[in-house]
C-alpha positions in Angstrom: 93.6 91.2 79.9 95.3 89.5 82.8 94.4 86.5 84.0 94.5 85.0 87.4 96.4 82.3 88.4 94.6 79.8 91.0 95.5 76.8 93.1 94.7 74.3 90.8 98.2 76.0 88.5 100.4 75.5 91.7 98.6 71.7 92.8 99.5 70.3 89.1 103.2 71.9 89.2 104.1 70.6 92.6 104.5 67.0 94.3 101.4 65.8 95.9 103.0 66.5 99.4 104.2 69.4 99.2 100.6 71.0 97.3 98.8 72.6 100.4 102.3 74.7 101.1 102.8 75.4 97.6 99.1 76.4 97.7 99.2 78.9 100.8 102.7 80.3 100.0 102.0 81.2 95.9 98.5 83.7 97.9 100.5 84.6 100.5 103.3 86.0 98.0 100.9 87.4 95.2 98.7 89.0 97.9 98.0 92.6 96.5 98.2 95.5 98.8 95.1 97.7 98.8 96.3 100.4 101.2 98.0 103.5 99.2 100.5 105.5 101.7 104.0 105.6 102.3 106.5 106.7 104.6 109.1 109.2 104.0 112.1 109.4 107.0 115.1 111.2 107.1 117.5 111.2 109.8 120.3 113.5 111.2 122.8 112.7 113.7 123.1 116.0 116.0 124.5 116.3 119.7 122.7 114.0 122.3 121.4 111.3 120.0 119.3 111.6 116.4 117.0 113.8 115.3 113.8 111.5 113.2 112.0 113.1 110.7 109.1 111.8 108.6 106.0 112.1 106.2 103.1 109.9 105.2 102.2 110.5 101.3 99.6 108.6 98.9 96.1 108.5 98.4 95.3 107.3 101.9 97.7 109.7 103.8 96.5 110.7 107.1 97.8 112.7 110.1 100.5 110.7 112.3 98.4 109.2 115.6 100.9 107.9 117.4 104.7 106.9 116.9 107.5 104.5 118.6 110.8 103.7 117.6 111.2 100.2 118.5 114.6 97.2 118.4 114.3 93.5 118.8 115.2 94.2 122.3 111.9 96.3 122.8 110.6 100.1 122.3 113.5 102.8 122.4 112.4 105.5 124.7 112.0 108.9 122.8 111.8 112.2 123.5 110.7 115.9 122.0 107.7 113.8 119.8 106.2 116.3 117.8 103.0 115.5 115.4 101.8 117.6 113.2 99.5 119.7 112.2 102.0 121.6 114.6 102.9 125.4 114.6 106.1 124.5 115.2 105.5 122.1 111.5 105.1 124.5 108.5 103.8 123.2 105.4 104.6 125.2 101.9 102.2 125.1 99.2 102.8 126.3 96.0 99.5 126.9 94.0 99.8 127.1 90.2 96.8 127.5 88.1 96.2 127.1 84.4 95.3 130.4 82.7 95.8 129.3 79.2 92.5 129.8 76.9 91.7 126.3 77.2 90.3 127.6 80.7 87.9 129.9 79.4 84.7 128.6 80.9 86.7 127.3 84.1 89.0 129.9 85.8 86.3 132.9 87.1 83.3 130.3 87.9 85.3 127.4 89.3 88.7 127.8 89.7 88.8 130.8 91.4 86.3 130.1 94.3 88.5 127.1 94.6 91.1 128.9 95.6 89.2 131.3 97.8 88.5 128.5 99.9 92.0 127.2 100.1 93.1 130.4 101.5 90.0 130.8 104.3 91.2 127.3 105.3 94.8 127.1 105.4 96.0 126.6 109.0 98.2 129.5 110.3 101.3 128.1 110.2 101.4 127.6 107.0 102.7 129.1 104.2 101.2 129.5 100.4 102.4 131.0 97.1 99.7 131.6 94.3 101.3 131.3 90.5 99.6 131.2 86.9 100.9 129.3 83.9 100.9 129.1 80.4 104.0 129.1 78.5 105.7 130.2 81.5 105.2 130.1 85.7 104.8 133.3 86.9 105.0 134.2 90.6 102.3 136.6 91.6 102.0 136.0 95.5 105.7 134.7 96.5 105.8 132.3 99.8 104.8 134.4 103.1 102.6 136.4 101.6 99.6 137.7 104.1 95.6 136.1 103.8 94.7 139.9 102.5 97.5 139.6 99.4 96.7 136.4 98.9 93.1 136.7 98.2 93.6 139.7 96.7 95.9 138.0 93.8 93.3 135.0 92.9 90.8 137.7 92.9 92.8 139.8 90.1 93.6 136.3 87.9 92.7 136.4 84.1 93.0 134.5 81.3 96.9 134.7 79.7 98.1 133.0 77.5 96.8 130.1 74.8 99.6 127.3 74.7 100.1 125.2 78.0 103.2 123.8 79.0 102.1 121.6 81.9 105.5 119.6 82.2 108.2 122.7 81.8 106.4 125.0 84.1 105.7 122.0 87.3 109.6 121.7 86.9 109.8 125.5 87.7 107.4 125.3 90.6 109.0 122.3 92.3 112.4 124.9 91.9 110.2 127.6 93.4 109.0 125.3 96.1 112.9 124.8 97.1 112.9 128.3 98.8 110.4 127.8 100.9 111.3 126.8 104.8 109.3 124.5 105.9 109.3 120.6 107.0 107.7 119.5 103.8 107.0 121.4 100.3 103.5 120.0 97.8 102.9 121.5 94.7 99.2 121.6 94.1 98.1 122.2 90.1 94.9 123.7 89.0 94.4 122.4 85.5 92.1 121.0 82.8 95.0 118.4 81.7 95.8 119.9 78.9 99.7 119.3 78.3 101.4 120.8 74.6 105.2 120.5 75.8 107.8 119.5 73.3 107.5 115.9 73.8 111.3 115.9 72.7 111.9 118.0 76.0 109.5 118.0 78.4 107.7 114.5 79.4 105.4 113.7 82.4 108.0 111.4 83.6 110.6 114.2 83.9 108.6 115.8 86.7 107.9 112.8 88.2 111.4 112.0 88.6 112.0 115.8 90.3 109.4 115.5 92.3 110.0 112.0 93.6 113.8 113.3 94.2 112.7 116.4 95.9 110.1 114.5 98.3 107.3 116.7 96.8 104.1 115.1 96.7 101.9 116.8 93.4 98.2 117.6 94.3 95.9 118.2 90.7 92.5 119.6 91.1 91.0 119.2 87.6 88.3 121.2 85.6 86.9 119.6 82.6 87.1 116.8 80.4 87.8 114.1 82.7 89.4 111.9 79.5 92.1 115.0 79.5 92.3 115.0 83.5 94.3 111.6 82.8 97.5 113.4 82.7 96.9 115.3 85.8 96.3 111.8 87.2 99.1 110.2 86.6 101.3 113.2 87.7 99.5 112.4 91.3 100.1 109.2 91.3 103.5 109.1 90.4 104.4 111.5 93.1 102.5 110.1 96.0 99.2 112.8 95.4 95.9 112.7 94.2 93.6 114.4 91.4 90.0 115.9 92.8 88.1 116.0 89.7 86.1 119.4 89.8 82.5 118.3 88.9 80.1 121.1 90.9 80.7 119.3 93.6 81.6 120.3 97.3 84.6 122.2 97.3 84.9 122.0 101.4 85.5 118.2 101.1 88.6 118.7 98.7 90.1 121.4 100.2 89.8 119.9 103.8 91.3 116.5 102.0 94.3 118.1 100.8 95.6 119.6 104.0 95.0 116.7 106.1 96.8 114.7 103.6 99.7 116.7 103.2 100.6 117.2 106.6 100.9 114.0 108.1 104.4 113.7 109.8 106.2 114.7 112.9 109.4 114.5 114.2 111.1 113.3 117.6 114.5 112.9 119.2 116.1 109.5 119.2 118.5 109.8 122.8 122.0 108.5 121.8 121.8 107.4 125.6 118.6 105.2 125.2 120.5 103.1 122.6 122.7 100.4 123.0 126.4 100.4 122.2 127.2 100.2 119.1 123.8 100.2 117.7 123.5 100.8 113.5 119.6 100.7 113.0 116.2 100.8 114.8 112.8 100.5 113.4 110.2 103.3 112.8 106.8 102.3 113.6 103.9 105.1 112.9 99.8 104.4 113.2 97.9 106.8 111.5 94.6 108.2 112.3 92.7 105.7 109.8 94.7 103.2 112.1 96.6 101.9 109.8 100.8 100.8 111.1 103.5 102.0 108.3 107.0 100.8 109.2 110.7 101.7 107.9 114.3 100.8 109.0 116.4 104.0 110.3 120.0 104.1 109.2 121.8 105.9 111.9 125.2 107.3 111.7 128.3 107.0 113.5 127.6 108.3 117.3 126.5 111.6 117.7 128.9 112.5 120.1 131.7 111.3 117.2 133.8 114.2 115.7 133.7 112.3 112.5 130.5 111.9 110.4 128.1 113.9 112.4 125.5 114.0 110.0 123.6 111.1 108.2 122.8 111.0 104.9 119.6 112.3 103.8 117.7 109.4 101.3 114.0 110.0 100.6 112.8 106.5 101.1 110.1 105.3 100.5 108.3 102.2 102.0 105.1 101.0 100.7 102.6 99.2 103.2 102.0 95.5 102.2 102.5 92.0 103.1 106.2 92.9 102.8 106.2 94.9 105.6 105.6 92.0 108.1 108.6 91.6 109.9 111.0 88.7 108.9 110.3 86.8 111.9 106.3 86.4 111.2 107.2 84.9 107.9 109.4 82.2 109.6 106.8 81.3 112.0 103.7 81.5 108.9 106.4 79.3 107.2 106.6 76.5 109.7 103.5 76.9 110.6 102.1 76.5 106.8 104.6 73.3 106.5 103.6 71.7 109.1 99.7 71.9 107.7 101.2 71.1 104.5 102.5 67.2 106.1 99.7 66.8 108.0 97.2 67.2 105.7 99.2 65.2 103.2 99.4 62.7 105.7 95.8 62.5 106.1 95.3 62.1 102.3 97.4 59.5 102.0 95.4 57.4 104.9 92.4 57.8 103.2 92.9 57.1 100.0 96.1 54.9 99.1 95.4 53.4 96.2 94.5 56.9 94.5 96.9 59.2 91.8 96.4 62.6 93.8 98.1 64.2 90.7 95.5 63.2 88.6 92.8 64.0 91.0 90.5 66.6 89.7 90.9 69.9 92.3 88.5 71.7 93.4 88.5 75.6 92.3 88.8 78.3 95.7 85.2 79.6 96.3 84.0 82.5 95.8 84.1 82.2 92.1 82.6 85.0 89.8 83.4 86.2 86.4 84.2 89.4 84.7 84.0 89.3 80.7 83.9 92.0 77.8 83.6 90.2 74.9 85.5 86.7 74.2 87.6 87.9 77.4 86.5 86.5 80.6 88.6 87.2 83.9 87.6 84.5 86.6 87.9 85.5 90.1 88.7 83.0 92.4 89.6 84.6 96.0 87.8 87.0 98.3 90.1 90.2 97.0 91.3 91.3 93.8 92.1 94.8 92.4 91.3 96.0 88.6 93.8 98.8 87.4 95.4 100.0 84.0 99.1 99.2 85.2 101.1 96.0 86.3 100.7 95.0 89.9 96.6 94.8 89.6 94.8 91.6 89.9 93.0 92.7 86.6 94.9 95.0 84.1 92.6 96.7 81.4 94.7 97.5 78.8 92.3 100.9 78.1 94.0 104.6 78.7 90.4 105.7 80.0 90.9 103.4 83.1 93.1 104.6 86.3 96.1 102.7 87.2 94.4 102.2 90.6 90.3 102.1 89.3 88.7 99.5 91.7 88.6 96.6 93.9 85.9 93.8 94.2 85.7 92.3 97.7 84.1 88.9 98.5 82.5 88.9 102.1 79.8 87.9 104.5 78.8 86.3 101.5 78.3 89.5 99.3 80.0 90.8 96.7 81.4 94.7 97.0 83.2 96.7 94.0 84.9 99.4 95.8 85.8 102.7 93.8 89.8 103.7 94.6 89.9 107.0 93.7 89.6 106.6 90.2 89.9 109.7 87.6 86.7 108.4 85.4 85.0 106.9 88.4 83.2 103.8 88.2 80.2 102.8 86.9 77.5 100.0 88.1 74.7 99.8 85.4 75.1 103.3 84.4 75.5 104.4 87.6 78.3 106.2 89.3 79.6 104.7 92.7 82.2 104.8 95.1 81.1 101.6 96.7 78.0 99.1 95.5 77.3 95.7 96.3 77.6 93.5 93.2 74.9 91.3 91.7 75.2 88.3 88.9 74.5 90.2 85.8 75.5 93.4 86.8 77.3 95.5 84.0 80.6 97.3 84.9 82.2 100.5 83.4 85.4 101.7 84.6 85.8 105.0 81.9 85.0 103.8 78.9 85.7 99.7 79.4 82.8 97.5 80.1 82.4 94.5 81.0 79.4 92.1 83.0 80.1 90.7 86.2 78.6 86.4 87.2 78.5 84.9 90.0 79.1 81.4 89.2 79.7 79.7 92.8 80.0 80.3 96.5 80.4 78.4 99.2 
């Protein structure tokens, strides 16, 4: 279990002057991010300036709101913005469903109106391809395919096969997704999690790498045992998707989820005469519905009017939102501004007490202050945010393959505690009870899959 580091570490490791900086600086560093999307860009340099592409994936993907393309000099005036959903902005979806015999008592009553409804809803311009696996990925309505066909072919699906090769066969639909023409590809898998690849040639981390490569976020609707649906979790997360765990429950609220996370970008035209001379770079700023800012850096080529080197590289980047994203200048001003609090309020200590050994001065702990433990292992938190999670990163890592890499967060305000579910793939549990989001008591007893632990409020003030 992880434990977390507080002010009193940084006050006994640092001179007595410099202990209120040290302080700010170490929370202001280690600062997790709780937002989930990221920002995919591309840029080609054509005649008349730069045409901008760009996607939002992750959990918390939403349609683009608004977008400017901004210098230190101020905004850049754009032109042709486009945001989708667009007609002019097709989305491909490649739908592959599990029809190995593991999905006996899934595919007719679950699966299939599942995919009924993904067809009613999918928005004209878009394009979708429905394929089974087992061993193998098999095409059975290819990409353009009318609403009629389409229907028609989830209709006529049957159980084939008894071995599933999760891994091999999302490789082949990522290379079937290639063909398709639109401005961004997903690959959505209808599965119970059940993955018997050749570990020696197929691993989950080999279609994470050609998805991640191809820009393809992977979208897992899972049926079943959630412990299995793990797999089809971490696919999603690896890739920038998410896994709706299928558990009777409204089907309109997934499928409406999916296509409004999925088609999130836009595109504009970047005027090579708006820009100044000799100009290398400008910054992409897009707000999202949820009104959240994601930023990223645009590399442009040589001038588009240039004979040479008329077209820029294509990188799928990636740019996480987080306390890394504030631009250099805020942390010079929060830096001066934090050392100059840091002097004065040594200052002031040394007025009032001159005689005293600061170093050896007991320090007060941050407030709130509330405990997690599970046996002899207690987790003290000792701010107003922390995340819990199976992976590096989170504020409290539970070393348990039942718990999501992203399971929770515990929030600390108006003088409340609040555990906030994240998506998780065994959801999260508040004395026996499933929630998404449930004010916390002293005493209360947690369960994130099958981990437990009791949750104390010790302090606040």
């Amino acid at each position: 279990m992880c434990l977390m580091c507080n002010c009193s570490v940084v006050f006994h490791l640092c001179p007595a002057g410099l202990r209120h900086l040290s302080c700010a600086l170490f929370f202001l560093l280690s600062a997790p991010s709780l937002f989930s999307a990221e920002l995919s860009t591309q840029v080609d340099a054509e005649t008349g300036g730069w045409q901008v592409a760009w996607t939002v994936v992750g959990p918390d993907a939403t349609p683009t709101a608004s977008v400017a393309v901004t210098m230190d000099s101020g905004p850049i005036k754009t032109a042709n913005v486009v945001l989708a959903p667009d007609a002019s902005l097709p989305v491909c979806y490649l739908l592959m469903t599990d029809t190995s015999g593991s999905m006996k008592h899934q595919l007719r009553p679950h699966v299939i109106p599942v995919l009924d409804e993904l067809i009613a809803r999918k928005p004209p311009q878009h394009q979708i391809a429905i394929a089974r696996f087992a061993t193998d990925l098999e095409i059975l309505a290819p990409f353009g395919s009318d609403r009629d066909t389409l229907t028609k072919t989830v209709n006529g699906l049957k159980l084939e096969g008894q071995r599933t090769e999760l891994f091999r066969t999302a490789l082949e639909g990522l290379k079937a997704l290639a063909g398709c023409q639109g401005y961004r590809q997903v690959l959505v898998i209808l599965s119970d999690g059940d993955a018997e690849d050749d570990p020696a040639a197929y691993q989950r981390a080999d279609v994470a790498k050609a998805a991640t490569t191809a820009g393809v976020p992977i979208y897992t609707l899972g049926f079943g045992d959630t412990i299995k649906l793990q797999i089809l979790n971490r696919i999603s997360e690896d890739t920038g998707g998410w896994l709706w765990p299928f558990n009777g429950g409204e089907i309109n609220h997934a499928v409406h989820r999916l296509f409004a996370s999925s088609d999130t970008g836009g595109r504009l035209l970047l005027p090579a005469a708006a820009m100044p001379e000799g100009a290398s770079s400008a910054t992409l700023e897009v707000t999202l519905a949820d009104g959240s800012t994601l930023r990223r850096t645009l590399k442009l080529a040589s001038r588009p009017d240039s004979p040479l080197n008329t077209k820029a590289e294509k990188p799928i980047t990636f740019w996480r939102k987080s306390w890394f994203s504030i631009p250099a200048g805020y942390w010079l001003a929060g830096g001066i501004m934090a050392l100059v609090l840091a002097l004065l309020a040594a200052s002031r200590s040394q007025r009032r007490e001159p005689d005293s050994e600061p170093d050896e001065a007991p320090v007060a702990p941050a407030h709130p202050i509330a405990t997690i433990s599970s046996g002899e292992e207690v987790f003290v938190m000792d701010k107003h945010s922390i995340t819990i999670g199976a992976i590096a990163g989170n504020d409290l890592v539970l070393n348990d393959a039942t718990v999501s890499r992203h399971q929770a967060a515990i929030d600390f305000r108006d003088g409340e505690f609040h555990l906030t579910d994240r998506g998780s793939t065994n959801t999260s549990k508040v004395n026996g009870k499933t929630v998404r989001h449930q004010r916390l008591f002293s005493g209360d007893r947690l369960q994130f899959g099958e981990w437990s632990g009791v949750f104390q409020i010790l302090d606040i003030q």
